[in-house]
C-alpha positions as CSV (number, residue, x, y, z in Angstrom):
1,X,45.7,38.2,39.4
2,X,44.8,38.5,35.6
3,X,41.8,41.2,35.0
4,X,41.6,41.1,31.8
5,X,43.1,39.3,28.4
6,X,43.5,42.4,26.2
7,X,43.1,45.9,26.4
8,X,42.2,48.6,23.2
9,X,42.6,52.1,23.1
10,X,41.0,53.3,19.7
11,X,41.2,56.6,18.4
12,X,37.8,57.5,17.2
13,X,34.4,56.4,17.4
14,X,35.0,54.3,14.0
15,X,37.5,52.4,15.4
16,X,35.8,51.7,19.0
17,X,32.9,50.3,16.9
18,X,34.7,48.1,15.2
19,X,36.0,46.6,18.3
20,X,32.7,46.3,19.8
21,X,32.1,44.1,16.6
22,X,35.1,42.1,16.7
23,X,37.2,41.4,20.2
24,X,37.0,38.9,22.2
25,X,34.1,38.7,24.1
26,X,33.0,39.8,27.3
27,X,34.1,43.2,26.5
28,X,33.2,45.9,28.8
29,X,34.3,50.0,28.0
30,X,36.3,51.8,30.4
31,X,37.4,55.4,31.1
32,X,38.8,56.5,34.1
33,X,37.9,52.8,36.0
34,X,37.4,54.3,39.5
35,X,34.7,51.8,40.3
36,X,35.2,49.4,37.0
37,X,38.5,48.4,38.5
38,X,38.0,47.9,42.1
39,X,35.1,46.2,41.0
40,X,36.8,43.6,38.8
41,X,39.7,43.4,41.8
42,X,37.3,42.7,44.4
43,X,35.2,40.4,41.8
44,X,32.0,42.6,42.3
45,X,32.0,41.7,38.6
46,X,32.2,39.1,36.1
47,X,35.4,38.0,34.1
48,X,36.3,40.5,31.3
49,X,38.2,39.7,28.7
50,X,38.6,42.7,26.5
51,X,38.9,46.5,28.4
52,X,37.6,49.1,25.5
53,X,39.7,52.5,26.7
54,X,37.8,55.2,25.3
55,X,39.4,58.0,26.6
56,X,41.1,58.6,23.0
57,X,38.2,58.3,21.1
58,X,37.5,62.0,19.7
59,X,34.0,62.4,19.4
60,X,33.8,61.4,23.4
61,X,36.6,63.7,24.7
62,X,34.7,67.3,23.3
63,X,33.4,70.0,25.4
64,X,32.0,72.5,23.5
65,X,28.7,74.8,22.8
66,X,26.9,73.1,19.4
67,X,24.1,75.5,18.4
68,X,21.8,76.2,21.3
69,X,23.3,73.0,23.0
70,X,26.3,72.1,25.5
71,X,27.9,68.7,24.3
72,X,30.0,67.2,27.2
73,X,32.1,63.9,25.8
74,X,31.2,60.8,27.8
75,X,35.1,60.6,28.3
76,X,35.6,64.0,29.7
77,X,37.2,63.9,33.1
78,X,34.8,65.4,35.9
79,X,37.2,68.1,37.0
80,X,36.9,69.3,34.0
81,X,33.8,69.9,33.5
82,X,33.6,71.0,36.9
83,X,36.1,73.8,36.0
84,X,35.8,75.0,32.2
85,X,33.8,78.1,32.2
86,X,31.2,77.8,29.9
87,X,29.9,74.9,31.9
88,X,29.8,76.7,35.1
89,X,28.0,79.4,33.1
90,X,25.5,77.2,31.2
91,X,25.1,74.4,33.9
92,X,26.2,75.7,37.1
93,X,24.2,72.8,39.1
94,X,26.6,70.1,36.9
95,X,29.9,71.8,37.9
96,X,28.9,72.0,41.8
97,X,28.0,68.4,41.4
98,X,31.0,67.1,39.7
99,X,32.9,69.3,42.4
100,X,31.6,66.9,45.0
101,X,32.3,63.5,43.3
102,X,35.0,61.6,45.6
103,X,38.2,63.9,45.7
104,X,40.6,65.0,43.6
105,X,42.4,62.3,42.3
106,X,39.5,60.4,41.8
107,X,37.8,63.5,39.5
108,X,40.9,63.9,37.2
109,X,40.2,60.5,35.6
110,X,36.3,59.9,36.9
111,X,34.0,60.5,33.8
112,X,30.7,61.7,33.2
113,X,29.8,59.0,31.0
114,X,31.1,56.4,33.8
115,X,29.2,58.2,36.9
116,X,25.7,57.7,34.5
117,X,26.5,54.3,33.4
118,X,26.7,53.1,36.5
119,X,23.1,53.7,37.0
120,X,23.2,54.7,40.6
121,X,20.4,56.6,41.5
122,X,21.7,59.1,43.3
123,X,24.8,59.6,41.3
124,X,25.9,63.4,41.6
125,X,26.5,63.9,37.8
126,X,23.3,61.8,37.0
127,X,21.1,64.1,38.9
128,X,22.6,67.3,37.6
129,X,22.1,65.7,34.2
130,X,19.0,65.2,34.7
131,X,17.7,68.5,36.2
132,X,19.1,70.3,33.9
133,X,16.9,68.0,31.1
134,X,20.2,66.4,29.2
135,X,19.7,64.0,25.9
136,X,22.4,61.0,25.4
137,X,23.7,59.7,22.6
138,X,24.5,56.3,22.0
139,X,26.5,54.6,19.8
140,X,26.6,51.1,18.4
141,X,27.8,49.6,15.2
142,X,24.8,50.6,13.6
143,X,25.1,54.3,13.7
144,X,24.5,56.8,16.7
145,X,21.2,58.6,18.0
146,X,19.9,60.4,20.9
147,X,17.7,59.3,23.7
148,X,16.0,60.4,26.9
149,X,18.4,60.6,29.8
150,X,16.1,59.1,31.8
151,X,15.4,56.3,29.5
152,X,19.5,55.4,30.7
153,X,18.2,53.6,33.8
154,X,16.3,50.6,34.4
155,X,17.1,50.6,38.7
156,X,19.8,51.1,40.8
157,X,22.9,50.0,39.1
158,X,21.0,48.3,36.4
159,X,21.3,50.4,32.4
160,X,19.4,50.5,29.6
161,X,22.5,50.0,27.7
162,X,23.2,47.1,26.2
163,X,27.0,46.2,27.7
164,X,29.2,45.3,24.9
165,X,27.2,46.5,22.2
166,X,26.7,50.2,23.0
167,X,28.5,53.3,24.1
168,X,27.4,56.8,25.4
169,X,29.2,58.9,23.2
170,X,28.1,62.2,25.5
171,X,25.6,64.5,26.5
172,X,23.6,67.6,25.0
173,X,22.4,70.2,27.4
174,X,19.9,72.7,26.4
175,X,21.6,76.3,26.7
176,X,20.1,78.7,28.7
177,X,17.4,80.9,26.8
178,X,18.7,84.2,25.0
179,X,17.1,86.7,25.6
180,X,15.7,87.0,22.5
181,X,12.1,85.6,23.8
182,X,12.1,87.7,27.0
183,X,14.3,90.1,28.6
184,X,12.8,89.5,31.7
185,X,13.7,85.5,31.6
186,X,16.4,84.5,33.7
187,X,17.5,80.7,34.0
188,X,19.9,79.0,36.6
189,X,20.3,75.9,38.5
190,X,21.9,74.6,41.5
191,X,22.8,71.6,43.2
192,X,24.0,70.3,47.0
193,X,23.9,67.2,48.8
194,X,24.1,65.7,52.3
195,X,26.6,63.3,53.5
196,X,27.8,61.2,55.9
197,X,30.4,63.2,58.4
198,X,34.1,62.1,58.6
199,X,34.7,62.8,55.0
200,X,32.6,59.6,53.6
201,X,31.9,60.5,50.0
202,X,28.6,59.2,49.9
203,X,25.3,61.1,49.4
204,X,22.9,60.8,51.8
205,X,21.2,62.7,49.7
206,X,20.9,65.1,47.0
207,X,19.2,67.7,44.8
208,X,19.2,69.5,41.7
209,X,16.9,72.8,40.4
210,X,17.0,74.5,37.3
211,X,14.4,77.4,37.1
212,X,13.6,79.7,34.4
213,X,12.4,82.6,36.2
214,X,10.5,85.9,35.0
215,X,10.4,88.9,37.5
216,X,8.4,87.5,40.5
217,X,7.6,83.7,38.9
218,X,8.7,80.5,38.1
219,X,7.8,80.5,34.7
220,X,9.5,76.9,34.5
221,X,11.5,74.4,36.4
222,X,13.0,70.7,36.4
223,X,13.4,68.9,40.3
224,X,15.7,66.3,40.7
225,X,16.5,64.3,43.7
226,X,18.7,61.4,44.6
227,X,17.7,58.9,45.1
228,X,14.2,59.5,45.3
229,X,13.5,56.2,43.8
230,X,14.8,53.2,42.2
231,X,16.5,55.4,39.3
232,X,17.3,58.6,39.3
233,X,14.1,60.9,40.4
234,X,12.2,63.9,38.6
235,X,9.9,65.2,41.0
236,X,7.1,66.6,38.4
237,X,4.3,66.8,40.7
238,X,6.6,69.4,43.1
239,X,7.4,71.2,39.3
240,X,3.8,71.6,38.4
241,X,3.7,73.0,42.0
242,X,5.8,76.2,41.5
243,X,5.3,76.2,37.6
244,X,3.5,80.0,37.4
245,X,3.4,80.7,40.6
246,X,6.1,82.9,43.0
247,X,8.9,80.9,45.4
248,X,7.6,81.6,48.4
249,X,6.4,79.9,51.8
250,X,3.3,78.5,50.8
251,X,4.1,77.5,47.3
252,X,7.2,75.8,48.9
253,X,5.4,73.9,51.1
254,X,3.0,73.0,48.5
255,X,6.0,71.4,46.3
256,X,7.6,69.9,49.1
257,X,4.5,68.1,49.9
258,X,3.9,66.9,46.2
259,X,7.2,65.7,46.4
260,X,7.1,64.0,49.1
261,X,3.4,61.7,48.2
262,X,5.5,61.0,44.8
263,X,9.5,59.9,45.7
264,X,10.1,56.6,47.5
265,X,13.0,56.7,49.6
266,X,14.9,54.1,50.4
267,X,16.8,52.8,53.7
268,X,20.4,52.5,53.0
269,X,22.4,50.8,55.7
270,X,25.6,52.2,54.7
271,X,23.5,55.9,54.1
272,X,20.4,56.5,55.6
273,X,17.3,55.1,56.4
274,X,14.4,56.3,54.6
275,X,12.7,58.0,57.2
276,X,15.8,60.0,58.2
277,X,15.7,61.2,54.4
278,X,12.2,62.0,54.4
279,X,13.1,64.7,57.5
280,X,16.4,66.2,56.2
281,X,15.1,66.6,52.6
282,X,12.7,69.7,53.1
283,X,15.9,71.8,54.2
284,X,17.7,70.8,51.6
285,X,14.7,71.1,48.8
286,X,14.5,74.5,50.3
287,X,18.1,75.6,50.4
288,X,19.0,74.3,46.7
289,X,15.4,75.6,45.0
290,X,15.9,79.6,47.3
291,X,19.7,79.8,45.7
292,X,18.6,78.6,42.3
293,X,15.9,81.6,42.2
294,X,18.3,84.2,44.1
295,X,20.8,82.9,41.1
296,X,18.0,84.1,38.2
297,X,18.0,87.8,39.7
298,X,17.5,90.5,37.2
């Protein structure tokens, strides 16, 4: 069985855009292909006739601190983000996250940019990203520019991006806060899931906090949970919950409650049904938002 008709591998962002111009049409990027391929294989997707490898491409294989931002290339392979230290020091909820994507194989070629543009909503990576309020850039033959992450996803498995035309060149996320502005500001984040037993690697689901916290208070924080919804979930009313106020019982339950009038969870017959996720995600709102705030201790 034929795939595909040809196959590029070009070496910078120039030279990807010039394909996406030119080759034979469909075209469709790949980077590690962990679902791309089986995919194609098991025709859960339409013909391709071009494969765009971007796993050479320069500007999408960086991992480095840019200013006050972390940029993580779109081609970067999971386990390494999940490993390189300034991510786990900057991002903490992104590197448990990628820890848990499918196992190890799978991680040393999985990408970042392939786990979000696959616009699953409860993606590990995506909520991570999300939580911890990442911008994307894109890329077309026009020029690059940022966007909203969340602008990424139109439902589950359905992108923004416009396939053939557009790439995500990677991700910016906001450092941590210096302590410059306060010394009593702390900021960390976390993230866990739920999944099915016997070693199934799908998320029931998950969660993702990042909390800015100054002595006794949240003084800010970002919710995410997976999937809470049709795309990937923000749960603002639970934020503006515990925004100002202390992480305790009652302003838990407050949150939880908010969160709870504002996600729609879905019944999954390979996961969960939705009622099952309504029940197990107050432990697990709980567990990931407490370690987050013991994270941001003095």
């Amino acid at each position: 069985m034929t795939l595909w008709q040809n196959y590029l591998r070009p070496q910078n962002l120039s030279e990807a855009m010039d394909a996406l111009a030119n080759a034979p049409r469909p075209l469709i990027p790949i980077a590690g292909g962990t679902d791309l391929l089986l995919d194609l294989k098991q025709e859960r997707h339409s013909p391709v006739q071009t494969l765009l490898d971007v796993t050479s491409i320069a500007e999408m294989t960086r991992l480095e601190i840019t200013g006050e931002e972390l940029f993580i290339g779109a081609s970067v392979p999971v386990s390494r983000v999940a490993t390189t230290p300034v991510v786990v020091h900057h991002a903490q909820a992104l590197t448990e996250a990628c820890n848990l994507i499918a196992g190890p194989q799978v991680r040393n070629v999985a990408t970042l940019g392939g786990n979000v543009a696959h616009a699953l909503p409860a993606a590990d990576g995506t909520i991570a990203l999300l939580a911890l309020d990442a911008i994307a850039e894109i890329a077309n033959s026009t020029g690059t520019w940022r966007v909203s992450f969340k602008d990424l996803f139109l439902g589950p498995g359905k992108s923004s991006l416009k396939q053939g035309e557009e790439l995500i060149v990677g991700f910016y996320i906001p450092i941590s806060k210096t302590l410059r502005d306060s010394e009593s500001l702390r900021v960390s984040s976390c993230f866990k899931r739920i999944m099915r037993p016997q070693g199934v690697a799908l998320p029931i689901l998950n969660c993702a906090v990042w909390l800015e916290r100054e002595s006794d208070t949240v003084n800010d924080i970002r919710i995410a949970v997976g999937p809470g919804g049709g795309t990937p979930f923000c749960a603002m009313q639970a934020e503006d919950a515990l925004r100002g106020k202390s992480l305790n019982a009652e302003t838990f339950e407050s949150a939880l409650e908010a969160l709870l009038v504002q996600a729609q969870f879905r019944t999954s017959a390979r996961r969960a049904s939705a009622d099952y996720r309504r029940h197990i995600v107050s432990g697990l709102f709980r567990d990931v938002a407490e370690t987050a705030w013991s994270r941001a201790v003095q």
